[in-house]
C-alpha positions, 0 to 999 in steps of 0.5 A: 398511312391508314390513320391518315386516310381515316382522317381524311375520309372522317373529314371529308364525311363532316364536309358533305353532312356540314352540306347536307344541313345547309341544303335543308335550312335553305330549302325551309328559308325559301316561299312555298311555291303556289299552287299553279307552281309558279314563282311569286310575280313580286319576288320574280321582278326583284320588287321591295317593300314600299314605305305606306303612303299617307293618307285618311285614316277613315276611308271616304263614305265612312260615317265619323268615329265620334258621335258627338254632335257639333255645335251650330252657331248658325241657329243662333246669333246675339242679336235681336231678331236673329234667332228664328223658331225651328216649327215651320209655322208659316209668319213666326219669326218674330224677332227674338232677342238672346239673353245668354249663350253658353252650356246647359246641365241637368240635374234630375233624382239626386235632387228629387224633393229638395228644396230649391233656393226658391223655397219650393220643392224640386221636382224633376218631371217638371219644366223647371231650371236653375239660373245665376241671377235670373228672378225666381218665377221668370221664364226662359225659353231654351234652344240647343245650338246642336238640334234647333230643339226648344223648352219653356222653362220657369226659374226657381233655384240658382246655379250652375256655379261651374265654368262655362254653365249658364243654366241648370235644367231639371231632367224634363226639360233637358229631355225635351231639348235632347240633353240626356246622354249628352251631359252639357250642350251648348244652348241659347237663352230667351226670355220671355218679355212683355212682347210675349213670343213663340217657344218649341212651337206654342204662343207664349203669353207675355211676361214681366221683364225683371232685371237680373238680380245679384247673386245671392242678394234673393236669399232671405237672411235669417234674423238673429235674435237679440240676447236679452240682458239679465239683470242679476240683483245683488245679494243681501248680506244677512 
């Protein structure tokens, strides 16, 4: 009979410690109660959690993540007498025809002191640019679609080769129009005709109006010399 009832009250000690353990983690499961000691409104009128409704992942009035600037096609638009200086000079739009449209570059130190395929040397503190069929010595006058900016530049090296480029400007004149920092920008190409016209604000005077030559036919081809034929006398049998 004791055994039984050790065995019983062992048992009945495991039941109420078994109890006790369970009280604890249930009281450690539950929220803090707040300070005003009132229970938590949300829990209190039985509320779940509510899938996220979407919406602008930026908030509206925020400024753009991107800082890249798009491009305004309203500023230019092929044609003649389109494209409208940006200088606010009051009876200066002149009609003005655009040669190309496309993406510019800029080289600047790397180049530094080279010579162009125009023989002279590459200097880029000046106003200069590359073109793909343009004649040397022709100026063009470079307006970016993004600002409305404008450069005068002259030709005097070939390129850019790559897709979608349509002129190389030397490091002045890509400043002039904004391009540092940007790498490539989308620009229009006037040149500058017999009429003469206005760029970045300033009369041009006029030019000659040369046709666009072939790509690569202005390379002087170096002459290779003729082999002289030497004739070698017999030798005489003594």
């Amino acid at each position: 009979m004791r055994g039984r009832t050790a065995g019983s009250a062992l048992r009945a000690g495991l039941r109420l410690a078994l109890l006790a353990a369970t009280c604890v983690l249930a009281g450690c499961a539950m929220p803090p109660a707040t300070e005003g000691g009132g229970a938590d409104p949300g829990a209190a009128a039985g509320s779940r959690l509510q899938p996220l409704t979407p919406g602008l992942a930026v908030p509206a009035g925020t400024s753009a993540r991107s800082s890249v600037p798009s491009v305004r096609y309203d500023l230019a638009v092929s044609g003649t007498g389109e494209l409208t200086p940006d200088d606010g000079v009051p009876g200066d739009d002149g009609p003005r025809e655009i040669f190309e449209r496309g993406g510019a570059s800029w080289y600047g130190i790397q180049f530094h002191q080279r010579k162009t395929a125009s023989g002279e040397r590459f200097d880029m503190s000046a106003l200069t640019a590359a073109h793909k069929t343009l004649p040397f010595g022709t100026r063009v006058c470079v307006r970016s679609l993004v600002n409305g900016s404008e450069v005068l530049v002259r030709i005097n090296d070939r390129g850019p080769y790559a897709q979608g480029r349509v002129i190389d400007l030397s490091r002045a004149a890509a400043d002039r129009i904004g391009l540092i920092g940007l790498g490539i920008k989308q620009v229009a190409l006037s040149v500058v005709g017999p009429g003469g016209m206005r760029c970045a604000g300033v009369d041009v005077e006029p030019g000659e109006a040369a046709a666009p030559v072939t790509p690569g036919a202005d390379r002087a081809k170096a002459a290779v010399p003729q082999r002289r034929k030497v004739i070698v006398p017999p030798r005489r049998r003594r």
